[in-house]
LUMTOR-219567 format. One record per residue: x, y, z of N, C-alpha, C in turn. Coordinates in steps of 0.1 Angstrom, whole numbers, plus 2048, in hexadecimal, padded with zeros to 3 digits. Atoms other than C-alpha are relative to their C-alpha. Layout:
N
XYZXYZXYZ/...
//
This chain:
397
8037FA7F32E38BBB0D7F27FC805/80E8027F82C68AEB267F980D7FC/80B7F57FE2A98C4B297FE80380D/8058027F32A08D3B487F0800800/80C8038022858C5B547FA80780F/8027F57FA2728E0B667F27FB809/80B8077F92548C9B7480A7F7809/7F48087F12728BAB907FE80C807/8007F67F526F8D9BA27F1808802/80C7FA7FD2508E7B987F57F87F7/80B80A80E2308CFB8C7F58077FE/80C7F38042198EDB918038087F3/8017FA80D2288FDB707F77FC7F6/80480880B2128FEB578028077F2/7FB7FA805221919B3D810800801/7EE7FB7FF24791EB318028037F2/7FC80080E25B926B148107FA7FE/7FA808803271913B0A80C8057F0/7F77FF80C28F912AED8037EE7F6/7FF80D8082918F5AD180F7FE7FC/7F18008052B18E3ACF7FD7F37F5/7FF80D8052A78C7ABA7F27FD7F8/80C80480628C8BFA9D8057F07FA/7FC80880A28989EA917F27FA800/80B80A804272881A7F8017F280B/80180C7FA26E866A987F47F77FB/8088097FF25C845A957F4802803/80B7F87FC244855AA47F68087FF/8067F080823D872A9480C80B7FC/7F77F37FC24C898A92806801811/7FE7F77EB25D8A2AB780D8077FC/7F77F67FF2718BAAC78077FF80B/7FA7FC7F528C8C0ADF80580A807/7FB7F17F92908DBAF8806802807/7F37F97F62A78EEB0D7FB7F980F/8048017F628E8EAB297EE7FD800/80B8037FF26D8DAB307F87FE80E/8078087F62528D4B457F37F57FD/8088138052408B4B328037F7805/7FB80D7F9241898B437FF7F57F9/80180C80A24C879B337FC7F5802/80580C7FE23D859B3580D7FA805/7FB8087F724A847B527FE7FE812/8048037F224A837B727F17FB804/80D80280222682DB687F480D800/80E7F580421784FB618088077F6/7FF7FE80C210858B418068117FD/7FD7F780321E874B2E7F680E800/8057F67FF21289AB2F7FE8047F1/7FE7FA80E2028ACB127FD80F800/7FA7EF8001FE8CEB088038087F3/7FA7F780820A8E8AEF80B8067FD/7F47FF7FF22A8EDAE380180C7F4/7FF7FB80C23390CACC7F28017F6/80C80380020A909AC67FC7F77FD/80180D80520B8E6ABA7FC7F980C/8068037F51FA8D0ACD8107F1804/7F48037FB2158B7AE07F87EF805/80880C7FE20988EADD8077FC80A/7FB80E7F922187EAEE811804809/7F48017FB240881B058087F4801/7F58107F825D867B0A812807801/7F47FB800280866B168067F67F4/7F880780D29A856AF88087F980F/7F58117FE2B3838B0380980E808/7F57F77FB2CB85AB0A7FE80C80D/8077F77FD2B386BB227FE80B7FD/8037F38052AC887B107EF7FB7FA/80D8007FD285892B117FB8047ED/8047FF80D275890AED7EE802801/80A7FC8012508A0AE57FB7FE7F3/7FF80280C242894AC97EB809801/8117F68062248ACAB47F87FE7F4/80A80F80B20C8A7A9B80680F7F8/7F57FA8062238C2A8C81080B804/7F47FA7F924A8D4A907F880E7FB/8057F58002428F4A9A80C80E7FA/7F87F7802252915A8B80980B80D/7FB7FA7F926C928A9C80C7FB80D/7FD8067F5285921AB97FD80080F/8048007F4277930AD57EE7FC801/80E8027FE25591FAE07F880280A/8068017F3239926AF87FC7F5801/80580B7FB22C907B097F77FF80B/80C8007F920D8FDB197FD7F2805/80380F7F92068DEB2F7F5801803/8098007FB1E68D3B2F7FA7FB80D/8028027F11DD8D6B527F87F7803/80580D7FE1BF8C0B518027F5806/7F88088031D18A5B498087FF80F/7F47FE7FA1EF8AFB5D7FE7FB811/8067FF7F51DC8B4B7E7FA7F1805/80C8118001C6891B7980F7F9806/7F28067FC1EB885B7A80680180E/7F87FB7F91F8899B937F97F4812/8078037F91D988CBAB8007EF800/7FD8107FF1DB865BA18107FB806/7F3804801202863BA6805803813/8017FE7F0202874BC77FB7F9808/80480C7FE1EA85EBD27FF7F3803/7F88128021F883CBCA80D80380B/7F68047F4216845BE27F7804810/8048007F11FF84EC017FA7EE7FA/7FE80A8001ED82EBF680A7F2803/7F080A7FA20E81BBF48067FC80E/7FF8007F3213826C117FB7F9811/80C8017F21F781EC258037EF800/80480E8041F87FCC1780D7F6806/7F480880121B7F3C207FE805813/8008037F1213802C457F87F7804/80D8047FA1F47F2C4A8027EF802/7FF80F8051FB7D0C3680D7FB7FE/7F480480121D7CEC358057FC7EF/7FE80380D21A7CCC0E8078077FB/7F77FB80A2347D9BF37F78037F5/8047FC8102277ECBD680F7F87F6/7F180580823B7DBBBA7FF8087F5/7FF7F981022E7EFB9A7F1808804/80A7FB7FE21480BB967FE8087F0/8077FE80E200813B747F580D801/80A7F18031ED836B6E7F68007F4/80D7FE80B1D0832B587FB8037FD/80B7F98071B8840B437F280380C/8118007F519B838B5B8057FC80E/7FF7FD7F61A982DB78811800805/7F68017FD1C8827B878047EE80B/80080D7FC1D8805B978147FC806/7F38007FD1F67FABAF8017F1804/80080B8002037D5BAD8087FB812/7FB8007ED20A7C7BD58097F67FF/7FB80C7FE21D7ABBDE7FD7F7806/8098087F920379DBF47F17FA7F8/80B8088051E9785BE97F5804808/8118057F91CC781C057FC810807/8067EF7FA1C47ACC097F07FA7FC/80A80180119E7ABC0C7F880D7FD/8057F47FD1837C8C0A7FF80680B/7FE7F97F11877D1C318128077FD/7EF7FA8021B07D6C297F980C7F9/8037F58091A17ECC107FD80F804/8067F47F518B801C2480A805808/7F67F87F61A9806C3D8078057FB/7F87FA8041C080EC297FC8117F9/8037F08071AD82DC147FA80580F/8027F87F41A283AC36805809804/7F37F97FD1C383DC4280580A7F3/7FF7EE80C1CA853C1E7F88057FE/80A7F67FF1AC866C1F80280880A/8007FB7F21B686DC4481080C7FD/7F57F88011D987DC357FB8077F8/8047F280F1C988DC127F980880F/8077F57F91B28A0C2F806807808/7F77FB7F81D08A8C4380780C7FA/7FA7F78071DA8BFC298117FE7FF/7F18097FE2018AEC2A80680E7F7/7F67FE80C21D8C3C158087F37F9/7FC80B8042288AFBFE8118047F9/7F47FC80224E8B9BFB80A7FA7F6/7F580280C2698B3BDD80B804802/7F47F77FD2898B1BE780B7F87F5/7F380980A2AD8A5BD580D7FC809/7FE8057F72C1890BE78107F77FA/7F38078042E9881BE08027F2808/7FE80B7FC2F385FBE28047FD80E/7FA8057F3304863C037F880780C/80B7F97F42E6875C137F57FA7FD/8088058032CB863C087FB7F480C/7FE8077F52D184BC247F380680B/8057F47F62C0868C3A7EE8007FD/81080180629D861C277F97F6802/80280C7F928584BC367F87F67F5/80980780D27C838C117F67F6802/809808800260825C0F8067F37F7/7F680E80927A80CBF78078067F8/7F07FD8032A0813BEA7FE8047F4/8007FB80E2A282CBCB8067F67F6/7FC8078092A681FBAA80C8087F6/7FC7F58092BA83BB9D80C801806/7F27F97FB2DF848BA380080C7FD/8057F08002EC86ABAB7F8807807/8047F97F82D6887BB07F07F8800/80C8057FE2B4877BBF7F9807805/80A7F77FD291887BBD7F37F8809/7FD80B7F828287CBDB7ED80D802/80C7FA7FB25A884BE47FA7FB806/7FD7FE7F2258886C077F1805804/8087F87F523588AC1C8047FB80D/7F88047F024188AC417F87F8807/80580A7F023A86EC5B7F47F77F1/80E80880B22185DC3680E7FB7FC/7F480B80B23E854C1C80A8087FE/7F27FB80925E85DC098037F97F9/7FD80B80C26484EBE68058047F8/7F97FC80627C853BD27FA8047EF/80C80180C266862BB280280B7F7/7FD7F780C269873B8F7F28057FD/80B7F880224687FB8E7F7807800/8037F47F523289AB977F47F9804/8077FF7F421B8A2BB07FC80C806/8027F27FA2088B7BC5804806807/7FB7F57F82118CFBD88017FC810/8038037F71FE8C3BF57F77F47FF/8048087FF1EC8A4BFF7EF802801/80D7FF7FF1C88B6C027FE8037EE/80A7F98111C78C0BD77FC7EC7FD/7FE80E8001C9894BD77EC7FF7FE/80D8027FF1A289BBE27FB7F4807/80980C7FA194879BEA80A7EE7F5/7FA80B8091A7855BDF7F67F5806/80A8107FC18E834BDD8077F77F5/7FE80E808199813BD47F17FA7FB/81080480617E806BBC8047F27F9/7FF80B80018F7E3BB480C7F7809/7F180A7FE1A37C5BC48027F57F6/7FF80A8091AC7AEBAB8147F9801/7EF8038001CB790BAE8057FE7F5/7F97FF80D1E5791B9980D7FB804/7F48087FE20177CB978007FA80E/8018047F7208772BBB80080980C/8067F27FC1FC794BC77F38027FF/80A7F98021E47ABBC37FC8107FD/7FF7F180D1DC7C8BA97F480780A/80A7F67F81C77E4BBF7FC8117F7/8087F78031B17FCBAC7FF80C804/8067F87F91AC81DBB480180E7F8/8047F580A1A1843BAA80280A80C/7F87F67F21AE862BBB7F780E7F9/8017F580419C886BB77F58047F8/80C7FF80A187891B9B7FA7F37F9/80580F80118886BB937F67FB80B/8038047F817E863BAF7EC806801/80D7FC80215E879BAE7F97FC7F2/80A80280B152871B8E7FE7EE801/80480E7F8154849B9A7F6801809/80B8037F713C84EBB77F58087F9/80E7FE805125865BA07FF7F47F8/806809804125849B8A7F97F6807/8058087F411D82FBA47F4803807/80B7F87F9104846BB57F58007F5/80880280B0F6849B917F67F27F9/80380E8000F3823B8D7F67FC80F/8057FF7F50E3821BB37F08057FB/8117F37FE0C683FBA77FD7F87F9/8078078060C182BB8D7FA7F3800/80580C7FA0BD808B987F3805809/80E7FE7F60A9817BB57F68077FE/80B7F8805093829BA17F77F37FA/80680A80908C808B8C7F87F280D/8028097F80887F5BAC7F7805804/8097FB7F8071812BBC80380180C/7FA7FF7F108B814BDE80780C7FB/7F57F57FB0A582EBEA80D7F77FB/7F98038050C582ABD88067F380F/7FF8067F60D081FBFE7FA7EF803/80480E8010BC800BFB7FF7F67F3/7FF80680A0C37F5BDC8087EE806/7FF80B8000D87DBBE77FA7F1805/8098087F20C27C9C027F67FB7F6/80A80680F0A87C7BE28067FE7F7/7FD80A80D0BC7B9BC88047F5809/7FF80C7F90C97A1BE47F47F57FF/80F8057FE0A0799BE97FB7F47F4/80180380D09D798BC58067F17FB/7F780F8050BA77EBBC7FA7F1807/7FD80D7F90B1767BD97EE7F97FC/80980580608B767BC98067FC7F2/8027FF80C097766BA68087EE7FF/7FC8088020AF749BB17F17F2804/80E8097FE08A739BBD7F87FD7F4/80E80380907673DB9F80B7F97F6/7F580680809A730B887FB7F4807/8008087FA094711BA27F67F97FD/80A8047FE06D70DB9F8027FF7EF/803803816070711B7080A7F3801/7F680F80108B6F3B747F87F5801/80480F7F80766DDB877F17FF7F4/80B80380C05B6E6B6F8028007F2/7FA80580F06E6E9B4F8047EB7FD/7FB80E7FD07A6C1B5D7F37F5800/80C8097FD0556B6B637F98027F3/8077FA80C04C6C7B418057F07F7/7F98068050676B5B317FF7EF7FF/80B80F7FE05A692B447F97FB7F9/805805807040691B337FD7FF7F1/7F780080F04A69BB128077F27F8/7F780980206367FB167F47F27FE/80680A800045668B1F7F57FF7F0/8097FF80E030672AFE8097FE7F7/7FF80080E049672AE380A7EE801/7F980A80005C650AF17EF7F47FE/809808807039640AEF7FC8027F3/8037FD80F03164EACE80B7F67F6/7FB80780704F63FAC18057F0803/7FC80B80005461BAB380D7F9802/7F080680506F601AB98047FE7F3/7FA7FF80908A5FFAA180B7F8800/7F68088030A35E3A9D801800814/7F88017F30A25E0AC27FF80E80D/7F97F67FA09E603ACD7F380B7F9/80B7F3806086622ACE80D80A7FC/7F57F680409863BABB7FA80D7FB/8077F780208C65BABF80580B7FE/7FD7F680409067BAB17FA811800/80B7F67FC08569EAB680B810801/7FB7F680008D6C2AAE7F380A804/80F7F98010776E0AB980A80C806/7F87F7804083702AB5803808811/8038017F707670CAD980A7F9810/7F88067F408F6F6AEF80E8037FD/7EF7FE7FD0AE702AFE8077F5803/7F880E7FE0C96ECB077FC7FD80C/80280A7F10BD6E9B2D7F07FA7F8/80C80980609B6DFB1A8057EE7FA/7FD80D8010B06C4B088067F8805/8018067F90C16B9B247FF7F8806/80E80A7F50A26AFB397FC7F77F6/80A80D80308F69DB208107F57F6/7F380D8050B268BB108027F7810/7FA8067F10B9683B387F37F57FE/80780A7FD093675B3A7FF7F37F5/7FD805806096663B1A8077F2803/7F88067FF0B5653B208007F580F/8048057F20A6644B477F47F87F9/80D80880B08A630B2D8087F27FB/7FE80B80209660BB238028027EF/8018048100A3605B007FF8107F7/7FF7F38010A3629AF680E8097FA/7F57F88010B9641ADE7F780E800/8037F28030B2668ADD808807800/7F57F58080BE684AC57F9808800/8057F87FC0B26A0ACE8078117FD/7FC7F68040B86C6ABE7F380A805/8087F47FB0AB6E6ACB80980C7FA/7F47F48060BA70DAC8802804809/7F47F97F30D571FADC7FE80A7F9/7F97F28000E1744AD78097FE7F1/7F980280A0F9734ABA7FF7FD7F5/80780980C0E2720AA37FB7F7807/80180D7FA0DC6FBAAD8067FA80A/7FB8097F50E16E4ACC7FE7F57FC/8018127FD0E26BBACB8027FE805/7FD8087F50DE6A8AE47FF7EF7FE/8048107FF0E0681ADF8047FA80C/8008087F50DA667AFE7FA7F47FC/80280E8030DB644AFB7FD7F980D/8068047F00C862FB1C8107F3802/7F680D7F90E560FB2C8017F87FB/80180A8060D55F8B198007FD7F0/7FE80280C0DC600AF580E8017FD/7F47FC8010FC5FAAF68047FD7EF/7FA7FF80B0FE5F3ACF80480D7F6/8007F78090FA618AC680D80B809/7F47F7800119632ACA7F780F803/8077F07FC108655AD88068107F4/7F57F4807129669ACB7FC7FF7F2/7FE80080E126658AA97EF8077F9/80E7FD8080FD660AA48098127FD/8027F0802106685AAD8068037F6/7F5800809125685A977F78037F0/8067FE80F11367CA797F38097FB/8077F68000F6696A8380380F7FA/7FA7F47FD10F6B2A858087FF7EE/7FD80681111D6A2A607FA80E7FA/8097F98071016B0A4F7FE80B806/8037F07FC0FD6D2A61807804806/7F17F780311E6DEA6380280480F/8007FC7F11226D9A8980D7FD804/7F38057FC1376D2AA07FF7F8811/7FC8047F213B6BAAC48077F6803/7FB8077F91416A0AD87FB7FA809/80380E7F613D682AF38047F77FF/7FA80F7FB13D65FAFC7F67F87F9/80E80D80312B63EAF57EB802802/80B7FC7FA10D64BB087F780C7FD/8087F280110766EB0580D80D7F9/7F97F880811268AAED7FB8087FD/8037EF80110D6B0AE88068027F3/7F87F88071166C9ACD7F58097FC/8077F280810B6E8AB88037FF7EF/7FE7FF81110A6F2A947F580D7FC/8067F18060FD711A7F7EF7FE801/80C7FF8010DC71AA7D7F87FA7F0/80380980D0C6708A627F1800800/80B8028050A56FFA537FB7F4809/80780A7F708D6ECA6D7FF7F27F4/7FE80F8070896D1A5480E7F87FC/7F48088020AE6CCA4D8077FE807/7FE80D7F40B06C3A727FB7F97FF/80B8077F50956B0A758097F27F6/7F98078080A869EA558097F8802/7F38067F40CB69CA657FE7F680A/8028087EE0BC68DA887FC7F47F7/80080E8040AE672A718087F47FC/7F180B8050CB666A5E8057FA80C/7FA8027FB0DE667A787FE7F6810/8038107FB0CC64AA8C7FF7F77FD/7FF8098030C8635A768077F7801/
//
């Protein structure tokens, strides 16, 4: 025997008592089955209700292969008749996101002509997948407007049940998936969707819905958003992030952005002015240690580790190096990982292989890269300044 399920008529219950027809060990855990419920089970993309069952606390709802509504607890409770408690919380958080997503849906399919295809209820936020690709942040804005403009209208949001041969009569926002008797939730002249799970009452307990991501997905696009008490604890946070930036900056949360704009387009100035002078540093670096060293079968072959240069360090002075006549350079610095190599060989040495110096650099210090004839990169663990300086040698000879 089904259960009745007592959240189809009424999702404001949040007390009942109930009778156990059914204990068993599931996969799961302990659960129970009852005459009559109002738990809601996971589906249609919102998650299950929890609560107290018989005083046991109540993890997890699902329906079985046979629709019948199974509750599983972190133990079987004594007795057949149980009181039960839905934790409203919960329930409510639910009640406010779910409601939501069909004004949403709604707005989105008047506005933009888009199809909700799937909608997901989440821990933190919530998210409805479109069938349109190119929605921007102006769609956005219009669309929560227009459901802001109905949550404030205070809407009824009505639950009716509806037979296959009247159903016709309902102005669906897209063709039930269900046969039979269909439970159909209906705000007038907004939507009608054929829907298994609850809701509020009215369109003003909804509070406030803001979309807080667009992101594409597949050949659509997944749309973010937060409805209600969600909703407010998102813009305190955000508000919170504002006080604080603009505290650190010494403006009005209000101007925060105008001054990190300020900020970046100096910060991308003085990034522009350390290049040109990390490059002129590096110049002559390149010009001191390429005169310092002797030819060598043909060839200055120079070598150089210093703990101090990043890879845009080795880079520049491998780039200047390698613009020098007759010229190889092996060059090790440190990254974030351990060690960098950089070897650069100049046009005219064409007897020496770049790939193979590094190769046999990375040998001995347990590295790892890659390149060409010319020029070759890679990394390897961190080590003893002398058992690079070691490596770099061998490995020009």
């Amino acid at each position: 025997m089904a259960a009745d399920r007592l959240y189809y008529a009424d999702s404001m219950l949040r007390e009942f008592t109930a009778r156990i027809l059914e204990r068993r060990d599931t996969d799961r855990g302990p659960a129970v089955r009852l005459d009559r419920t109002a738990f809601y089970p996971t589906s249609g993309g919102q998650p299950h209700d929890r609560g107290t069952l018989g005083g046991e606390r109540v993890l997890d709802v699902w329906d079985d292969d046979a629709g019948l509504v199974w509750h599983r607890l972190e133990r079987l409770p004594a007795g057949d008749e149980v009181r039960c408690a839905i934790d409203w919380t919960r329930r409510f958080d639910h009640m406010q996101q779910h409601t939501g997503q069909h004004l949403l849906s709604a707005a989105f399919a008047d506005l933009r002509r888009a199809a909700t295809l799937s909608f997901h209820l989440g821990a933190d936020d919530s998210s409805i997948d479109l069938d349109v690709a190119d929605l921007t942040w102006e769609d956005a804005y219009a669309v929560e407007a227009q459901v802001n403009r109905v949550i404030w209208e205070d809407r009824p949001v009505e639950v009716r049940f509806f037979g296959e041969d009247e159903i016709h009569q309902v102005p669906l926002r897209k063709p039930p998936q269900v046969r039979g008797s269909i439970r159909v939730v209906w705000i007038r002249d907004v939507d009608a969707s054929a829907c298994g799970g609850t809701h509020v009452p009215r369109t003003g307990a909804v509070g406030l819905l803001k979309i807080v991501r667009l992101e594409r997905y597949k050949a659509g696009t997944r749309v973010g958003f937060v409805c209600g008490g969600r909703a407010l604890a998102h813009y305190q946070r955000a508000l919170r992030g504002l006080q604080t930036v603009g505290a650190d900056l010494s403006v009005h949360p209000d101007q925060v952005p105008e001054t990190v704009a300020r900020l970046l387009g100096d910060l991308k100035t003085l990034r522009r002015d350390l290049e040109s002078a990390r490059d002129a540093l590096m110049a002559v670096e390149a010009e001191r240690v390429w005169a310092e060293t002797a030819m060598t079968d043909g060839a200055r072959r120079i070598v150089a580790y210093r703990a101090d240069w990043g890879p845009d360090h080795l880079t520049a002075l491998a780039t200047h190096l390698a613009a020098k006549p007759r010229t190889v350079a092996l060059l090790a610095g440190n990254d974030a990982k351990g060690i960098r190599l950089v070897c650069r060989r100049s046009d005219d040495v064409t007897d020496v292989d770049a790939a193979a110096v590094l190769r046999r650099a990375l040998e001995r210090l347990g590295g790892r890269g890659g390149g060409n004839a010319r020029q070759a990169q890679g990394g390897a663990p961190p080590a003893a300044p002398e058992a690079i300086t070691e490596a770099l040698r061998n490995a020009v000879v």
